[in-house]
C-alpha positions, -999 to 999 in steps of 0.1 A, spaced: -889 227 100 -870 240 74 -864 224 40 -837 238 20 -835 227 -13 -806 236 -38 -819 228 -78 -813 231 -115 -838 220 -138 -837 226 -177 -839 211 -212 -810 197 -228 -826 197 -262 -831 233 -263 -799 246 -277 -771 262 -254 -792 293 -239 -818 275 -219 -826 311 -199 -865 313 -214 -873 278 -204 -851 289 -169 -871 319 -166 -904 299 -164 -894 276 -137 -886 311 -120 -913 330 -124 -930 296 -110 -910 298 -79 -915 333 -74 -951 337 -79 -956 300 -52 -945 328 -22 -919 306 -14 -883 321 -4 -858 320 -28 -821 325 -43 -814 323 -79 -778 318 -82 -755 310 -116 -752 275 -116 -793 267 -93 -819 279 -73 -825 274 -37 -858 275 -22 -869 271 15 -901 253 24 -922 241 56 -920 201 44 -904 179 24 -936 178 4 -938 215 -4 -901 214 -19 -914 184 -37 -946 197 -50 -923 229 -64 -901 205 -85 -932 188 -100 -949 220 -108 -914 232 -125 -913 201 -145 -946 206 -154 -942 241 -168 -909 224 -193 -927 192 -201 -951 208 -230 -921 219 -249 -893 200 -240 -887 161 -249 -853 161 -222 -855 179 -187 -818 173 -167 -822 182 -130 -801 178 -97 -812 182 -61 -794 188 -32 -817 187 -1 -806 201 41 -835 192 63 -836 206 100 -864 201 124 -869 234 147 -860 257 122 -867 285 97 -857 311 78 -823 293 74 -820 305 37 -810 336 55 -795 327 84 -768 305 69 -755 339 51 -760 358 81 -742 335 100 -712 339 80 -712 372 79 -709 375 109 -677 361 108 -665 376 78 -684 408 71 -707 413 41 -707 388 11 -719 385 -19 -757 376 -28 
């Protein structure tokens, strides 16, 4: 299975640069072996389960909670059963079509 999950998560009482608090969360996602895309606006991750992608949003709350009193996050979940590695394979896929893009 492959769980792709597209998330921001950061204080809004922070100030305007949240990057530090950002930075935590990736370090987080990085060091959990997970795959992962950092991108302007999110992060994407890819996971086994539901639960893995689950238990990566708790533990990035986890690391803001201590210093921050408001956390915003979105989620954007695509869940496909018989798959992996589609982190890749969705930008592979295009460029196939179109040649190489941007990462």
């Amino acid at each position: 299975m492959s769980v792709l999950l597209e998330f921001a998560m950061f204080p809004t009482d922070k100030g305007e640069s949240v990057s530090p608090y950002v930075s935590k969360v990736i370090k987080l996602i990085r060091e959990s072996g997970v795959s992962y895309q950092l991108t302007p606006m999110g992060t994407i991750i890819e996971t086994d389960t539901v639960a893995d992608a689950l238990a990566i949003i708790q533990q990035s709350y986890d690391v803001l909670e201590p210093d921050c009193d408001r956390v915003y996050s979105s989620l954007k979940f695509d869940i496909r059963k018989g798959k992996s590695g589609c982190l890749k394979q969705k930008i592979a896929s295009v460029e196939n079509i179109i040649g190489k893009v941007n990462t």
